[in-house]
N, C-alpha and C positions, 0 to 999 in steps of 0.2 A: 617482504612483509610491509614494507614502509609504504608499497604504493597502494593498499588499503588502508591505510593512515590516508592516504591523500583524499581514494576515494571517498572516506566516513566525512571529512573535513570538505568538501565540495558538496556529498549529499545533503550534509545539512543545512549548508550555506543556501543549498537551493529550497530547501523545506522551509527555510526563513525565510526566502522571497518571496517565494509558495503564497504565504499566510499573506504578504502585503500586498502582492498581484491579484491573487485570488478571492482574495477576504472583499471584496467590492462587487462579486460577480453573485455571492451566496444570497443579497438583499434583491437578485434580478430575478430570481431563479428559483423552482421553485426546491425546496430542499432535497427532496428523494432523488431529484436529476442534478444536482449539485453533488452529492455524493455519490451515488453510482455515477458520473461519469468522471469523476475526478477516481473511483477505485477502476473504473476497469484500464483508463490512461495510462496510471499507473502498474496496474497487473500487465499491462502491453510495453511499456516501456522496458516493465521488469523480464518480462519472458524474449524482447528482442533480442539479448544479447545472446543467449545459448540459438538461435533460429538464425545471427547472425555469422558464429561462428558454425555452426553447422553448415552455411552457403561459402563462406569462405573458406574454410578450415585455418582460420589465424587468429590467432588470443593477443588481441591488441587493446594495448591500456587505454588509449583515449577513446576507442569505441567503447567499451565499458566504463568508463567515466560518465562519456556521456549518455550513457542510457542509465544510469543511475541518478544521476545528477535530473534527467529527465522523471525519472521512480521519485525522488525527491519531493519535485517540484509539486507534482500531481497527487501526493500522498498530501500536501496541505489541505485539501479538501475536506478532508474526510472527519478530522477531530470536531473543525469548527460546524460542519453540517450536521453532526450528532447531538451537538449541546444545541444548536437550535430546535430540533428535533426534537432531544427529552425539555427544554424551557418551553414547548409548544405544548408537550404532553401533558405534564406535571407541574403546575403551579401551587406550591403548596410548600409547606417547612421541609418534607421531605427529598426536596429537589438535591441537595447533597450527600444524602445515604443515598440515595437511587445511583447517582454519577458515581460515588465512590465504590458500589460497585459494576457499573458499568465500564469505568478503567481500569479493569482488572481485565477485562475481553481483551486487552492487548498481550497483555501475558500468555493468558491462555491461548490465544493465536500465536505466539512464539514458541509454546511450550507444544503446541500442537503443530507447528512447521519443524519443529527438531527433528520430531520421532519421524515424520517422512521422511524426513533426511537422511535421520539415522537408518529407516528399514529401507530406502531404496541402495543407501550405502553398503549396506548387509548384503543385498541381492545382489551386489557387484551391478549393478546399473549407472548407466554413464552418466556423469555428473551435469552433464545437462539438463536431463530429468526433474533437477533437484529445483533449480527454475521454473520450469515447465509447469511439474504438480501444484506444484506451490502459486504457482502465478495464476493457473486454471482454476483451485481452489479460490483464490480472492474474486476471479471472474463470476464463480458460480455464487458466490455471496455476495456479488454486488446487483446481480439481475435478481435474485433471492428478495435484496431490496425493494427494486424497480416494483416487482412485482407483489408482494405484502405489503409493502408500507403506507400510512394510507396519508 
């Protein structure tokens, strides 16, 4: 258990660099491609590990580190591309009821990666799956972007 302690404590470490590496690249670029490619990086980094033990068949900590650590990094993208996003959209007093509910979509996308979790757990499916759906799910909302947003 403690070496999830480690990885939470590296993931973040990388989402905090995340924001200073990456926070330079969001004023280059245009914003829809700034976050869908920072989500699907991310959704690939996160699905490498079950795709890596599946070729290998070995559950090794530092490959999972680092493909988290990589999830991390890549997952900084995404918060600040969306407050540009809604500051583009909505200029108005309304700009923080809008966001405040807009930061709840994180919830709801945790409350809604559970129940996959939990019904692929149900179906006795192998725990790799739980990666996979879930990573696939992010990919299909980040081209979902690409492609609506305008």
């Amino acid at each position: 258990m403690q070496q999830f302690g480690v990885v939470d404590f590296f993931y973040f470490c990388c989402y905090s660099f995340g924001f200073i590496i990456l926070g330079s690249l969001i004023h280059k670029t245009k914003l829809k491609t700034y976050v869908t490619a920072g989500m699907c990086a991310a959704c690939i980094s996160y699905m490498s590990y079950p795709i890596y033990f599946s070729i290998t068949h070995q559950q090794t900590f530092f490959v999972l580190l680092l493909f988290m650590c990589l999830n991390g990094f890549f997952q900084a993208t995404v918060w600040p591309g969306i407050i540009g996003i809604f500051g583009n959209w909505f200029k108005n007093d309304k700009n923080g009821t809008l966001l405040a509910i807009w930061a709840m979509s994180g919830n709801v996308g945790n409350i809604y990666a559970s129940n996959i979790c939990n019904i692929l757990e149900l179906s006795e499916a192998n725990w790799l799956y739980n990666f996979l759906v879930t990573g696939s799910v992010g990919i299909i909302v980040s081209i979902l972007i690409l492609a609506f947003l305008d």
